[in-house]
C-alpha positions in Angstrom: 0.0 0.0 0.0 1.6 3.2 -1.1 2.5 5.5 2.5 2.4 8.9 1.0 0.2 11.6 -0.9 2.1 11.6 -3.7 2.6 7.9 -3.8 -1.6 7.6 -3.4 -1.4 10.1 -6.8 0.7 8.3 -8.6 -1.3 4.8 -7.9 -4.4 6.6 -9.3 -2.6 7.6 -12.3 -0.8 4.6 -13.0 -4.4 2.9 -13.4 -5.8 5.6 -15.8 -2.4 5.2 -18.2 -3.2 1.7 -17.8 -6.2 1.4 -19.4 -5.5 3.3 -22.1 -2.3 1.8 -22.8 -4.6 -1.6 -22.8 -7.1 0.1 -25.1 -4.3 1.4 -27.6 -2.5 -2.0 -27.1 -5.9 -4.1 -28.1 -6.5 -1.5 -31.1 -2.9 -2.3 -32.6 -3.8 -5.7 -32.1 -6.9 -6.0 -34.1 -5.7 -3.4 -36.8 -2.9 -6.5 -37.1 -5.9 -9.2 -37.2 -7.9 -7.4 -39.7 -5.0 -6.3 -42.0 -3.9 -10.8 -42.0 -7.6 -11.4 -43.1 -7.6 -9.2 -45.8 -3.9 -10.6 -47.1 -5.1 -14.2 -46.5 -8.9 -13.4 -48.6 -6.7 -12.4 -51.6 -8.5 -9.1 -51.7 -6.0 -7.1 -52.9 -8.4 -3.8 -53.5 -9.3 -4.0 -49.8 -5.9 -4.6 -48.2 -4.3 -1.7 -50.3 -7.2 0.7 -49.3 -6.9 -0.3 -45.3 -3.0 -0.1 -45.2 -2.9 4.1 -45.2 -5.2 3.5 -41.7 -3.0 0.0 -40.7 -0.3 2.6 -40.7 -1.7 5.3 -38.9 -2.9 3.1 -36.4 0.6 1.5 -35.5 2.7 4.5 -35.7 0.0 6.5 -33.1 0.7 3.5 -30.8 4.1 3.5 -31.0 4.1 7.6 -30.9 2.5 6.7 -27.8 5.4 4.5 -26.2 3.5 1.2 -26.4 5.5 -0.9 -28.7 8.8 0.8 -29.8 8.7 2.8 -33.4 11.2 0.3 -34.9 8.9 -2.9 -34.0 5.9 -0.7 -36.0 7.8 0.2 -39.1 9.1 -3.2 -39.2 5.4 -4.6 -38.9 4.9 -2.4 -41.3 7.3 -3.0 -43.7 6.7 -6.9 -43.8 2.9 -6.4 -44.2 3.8 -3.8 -47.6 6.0 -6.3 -49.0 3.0 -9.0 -48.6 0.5 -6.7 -50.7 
């Protein structure tokens, strides 16, 4: 149990930046889920028109400090080559 005011704060505010890192974490993820689906369905027209977003998506989350920039422009960058 945290002793001090400021550690009481800070418990408070680690459990707000947790949920949204959650949140941003889970949006990442299914932007990753749905991008897969679109490769595997062969729809070509689809997956090129959802990539601009795929990419906006992953570099806000990594902006963000969630995953590091390098792991999203490598995700990225595999998923491109694959359309």
């Amino acid at each position: 149990m945290p002793n001090t005011k400021s550690a009481i704060r800070r418990v408070r505010r680690v459990k707000k930046q947790t949920q949204i890192n959650r949140i941003r974490k889970s949006k990442y993820k299914n932007a990753v889920k749905k991008m897969d689906l679109l490769i595997k369905s062969k729809d070509k027209a689809k997956a090129k028109k959802f990539f601009s977003k795929f990419q906006s998506i992953l570099m806000q989350v990594a902006k963000s400090g969630v995953m590091s920039r390098k792991t999203a422009a490598r995700k990225i960058s595999r998923i491109s080559k694959k359309i």
